[in-house]
N, C-alpha and C positions, 0 to 999 in steps of 0.2 A: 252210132255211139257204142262205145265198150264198156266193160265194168269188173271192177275187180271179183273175179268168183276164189278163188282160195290163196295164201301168203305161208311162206316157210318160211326163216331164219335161222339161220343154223351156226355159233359157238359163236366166233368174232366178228362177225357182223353187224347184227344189231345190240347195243350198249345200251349206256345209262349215265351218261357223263351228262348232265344239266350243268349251264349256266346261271347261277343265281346270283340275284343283282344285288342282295343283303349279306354283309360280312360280320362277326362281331368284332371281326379285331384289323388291327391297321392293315391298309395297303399301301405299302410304303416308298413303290411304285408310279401311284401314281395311275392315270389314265395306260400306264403300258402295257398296266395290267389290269384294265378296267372291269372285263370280266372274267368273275371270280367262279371257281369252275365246283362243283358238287356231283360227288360221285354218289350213287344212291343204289341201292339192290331190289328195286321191284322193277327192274325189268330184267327179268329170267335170262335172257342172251345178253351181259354187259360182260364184257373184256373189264374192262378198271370198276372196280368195284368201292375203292377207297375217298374218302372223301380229302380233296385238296384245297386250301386255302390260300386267301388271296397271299400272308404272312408267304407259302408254302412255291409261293408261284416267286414271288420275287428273290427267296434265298435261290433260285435254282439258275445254272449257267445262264452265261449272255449267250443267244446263236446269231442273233444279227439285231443288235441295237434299233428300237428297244424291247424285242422279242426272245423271251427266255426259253428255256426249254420244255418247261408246263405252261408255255402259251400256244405250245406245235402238238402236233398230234402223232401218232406213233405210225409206223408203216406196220402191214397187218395183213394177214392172211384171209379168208371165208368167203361165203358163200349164201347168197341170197336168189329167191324164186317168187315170180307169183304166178297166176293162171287167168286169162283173161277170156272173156265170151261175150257174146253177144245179149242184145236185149231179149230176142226172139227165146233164143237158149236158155237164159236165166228165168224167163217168166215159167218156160216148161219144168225148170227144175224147181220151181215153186217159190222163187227170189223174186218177194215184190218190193221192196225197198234197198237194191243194190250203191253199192260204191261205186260211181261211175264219173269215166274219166274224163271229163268234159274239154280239155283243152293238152296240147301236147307243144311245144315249141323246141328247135333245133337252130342254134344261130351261130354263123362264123363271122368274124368281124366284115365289115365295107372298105374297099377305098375310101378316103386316105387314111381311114383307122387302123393301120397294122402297126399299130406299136403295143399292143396285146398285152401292156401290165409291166413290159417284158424290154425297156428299154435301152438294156447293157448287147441284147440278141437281134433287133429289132429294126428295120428302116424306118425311119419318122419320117413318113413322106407328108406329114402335117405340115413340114415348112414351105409346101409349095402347095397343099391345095389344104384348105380348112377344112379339120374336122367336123364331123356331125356332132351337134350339141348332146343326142342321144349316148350315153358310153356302150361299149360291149355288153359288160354286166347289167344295164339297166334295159340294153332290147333282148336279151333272153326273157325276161318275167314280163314285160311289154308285150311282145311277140305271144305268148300266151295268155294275159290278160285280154289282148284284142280278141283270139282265136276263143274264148271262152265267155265273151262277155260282161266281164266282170272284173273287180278294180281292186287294190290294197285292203279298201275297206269292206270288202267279203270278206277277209279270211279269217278263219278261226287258230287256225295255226301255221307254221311253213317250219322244215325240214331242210337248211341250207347246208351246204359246202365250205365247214369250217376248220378249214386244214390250219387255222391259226388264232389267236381269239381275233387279233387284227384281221383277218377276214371275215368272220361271224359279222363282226362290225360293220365292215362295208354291205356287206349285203340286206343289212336294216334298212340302208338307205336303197340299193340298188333293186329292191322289192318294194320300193314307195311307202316301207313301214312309218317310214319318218323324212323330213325333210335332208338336202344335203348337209353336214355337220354335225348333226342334231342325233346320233347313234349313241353315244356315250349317254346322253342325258336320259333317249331311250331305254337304256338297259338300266340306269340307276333307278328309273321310275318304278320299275320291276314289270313294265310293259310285256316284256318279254319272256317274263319268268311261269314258275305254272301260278295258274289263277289269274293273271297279266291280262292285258286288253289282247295280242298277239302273241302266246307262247312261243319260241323259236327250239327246234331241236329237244322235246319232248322225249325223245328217242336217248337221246343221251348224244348222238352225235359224233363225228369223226374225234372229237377229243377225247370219248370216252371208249369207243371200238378202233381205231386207228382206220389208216383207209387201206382201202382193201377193193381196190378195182378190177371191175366195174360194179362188183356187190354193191358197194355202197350208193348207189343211183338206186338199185332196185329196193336196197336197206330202208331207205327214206321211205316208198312208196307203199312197202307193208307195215310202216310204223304210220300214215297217215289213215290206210286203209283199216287198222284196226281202231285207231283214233275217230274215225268217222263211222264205225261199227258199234263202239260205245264199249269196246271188248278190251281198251290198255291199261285196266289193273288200276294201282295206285297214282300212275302217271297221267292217266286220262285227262284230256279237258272237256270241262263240261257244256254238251251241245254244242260240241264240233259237227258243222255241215261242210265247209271248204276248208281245203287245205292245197297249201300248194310246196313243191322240190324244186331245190334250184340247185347245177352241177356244172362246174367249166372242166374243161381241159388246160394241159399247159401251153398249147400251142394255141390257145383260143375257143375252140368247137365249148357251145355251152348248151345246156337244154334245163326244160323247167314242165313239169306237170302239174296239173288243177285237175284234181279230183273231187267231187261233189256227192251229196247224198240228201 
């Protein structure tokens, strides 16, 4: 087993762009814009700094019905690092309570699932052999839930891949936060929000540092590792022991880490 020993971040990287599920003023919108985005400055590496509103999200261009232009995230430069060692290592450097990575997952879709999200690029070879009930997005956090032991209802927080609020979303579901459907109601509840039953993207998130690959994989894992350090400032949540990242690709390839402490 490994463990996280030291985390850099460095300018556009890691952000500050929070999701928060409470607005004071209309969203006029609608579910398209269900969640309403909050730019906040205690975290010292945030790209967008400014706070946006739901009012702020729906004035701004259509990009693809019914996803506006502050419902996407921005393409971005930087640069993230951490440093990883052993138990034996860590105990010598006198690390008795380490960050340690308890599960790691890597998944490219199955036969006959290659229609990867991506149906306009894609063979549906679904019409001739049924898919598996599992989706892509749901056996990446699977695949490490198994490899780790441990279920939805571990986590204290997760760090997803929200290149859109419309993704943020899916992924509630595809990380077992909530049932199929049931995302929206999640985020209004403020489940997700800080102080939430499961904070999501603490970090601020691709919406608020743009993406910036493959920094932003590593982004997440120094924003759980200081989250589970008890060291993220104003953003912290409080007694954070699991945390888990979830990241795909466009052609499929997805991964997900479960770090514990």
């Amino acid at each position: 087993m490994s463990y996280v020993d030291d985390v850099d971040d460095v300018d556009n990287v890691d952000n500050e762009k929070k999701k928060d599920s409470e607005n004071d003023e209309d969203d006029s919108d609608g579910e398209g814009t269900a969640t309403v985005w909050t730019t906040w400055n205690c975290n010292p590496y945030a790209r967008y700094r400014k706070r946006v509103t739901a009012r702020e999200v729906a004035a701004s261009p259509v990009v693809a019905d019914p996803l506006r232009l502050l419902d996407i995230c921005a393409t971005s430069d930087g640069g993230a690092a951490l440093v990883l060692a052993g138990m034996e290592f860590a105990r010598r450097r006198g690390v008795t309570d380490p960050v340690r990575i308890r599960a790691v997952s890597t998944v490219t879709p199955r036969y006959p699932d290659t229609v990867l999200d991506l149906p306009d690029i894609a063979t549906d070879s679904a019409a001739a052999v049924e898919p598996d009930a599992v989706t892509f997005r749901e056996s990446i956090a699977r695949a490490a839930y198994e490899e780790a032991g441990l279920g939805p209802e571990d986590l204290s927080l997760a760090e997803v891949y929200d290149l859109s609020t419309a993704l943020e979303l899916q992924w509630y579901e595809d990380l077992g936060l909530c049932g199929p459907g049931e995302a929206v109601k999640l985020l209004r509840t403020g489940a997700t929000a800080a102080g939430g039953r499961i904070p999501v993207n603490m970090s601020g998130g691709l919406a608020s540092f743009g993406e910036a690959v493959p920094a932003q994989a590593i982004a997440q894992l120094c924003e759980l590792t200081w989250q589970l350090r008890g060291t993220a400032g104003a953003r912290q949540v409080a007694g954070a022991r699991v945390g888990i990242s979830a990241n795909q690709g466009l052609f499929g390839h997805g991964s997900a880490v479960i770090v514990v402490r």
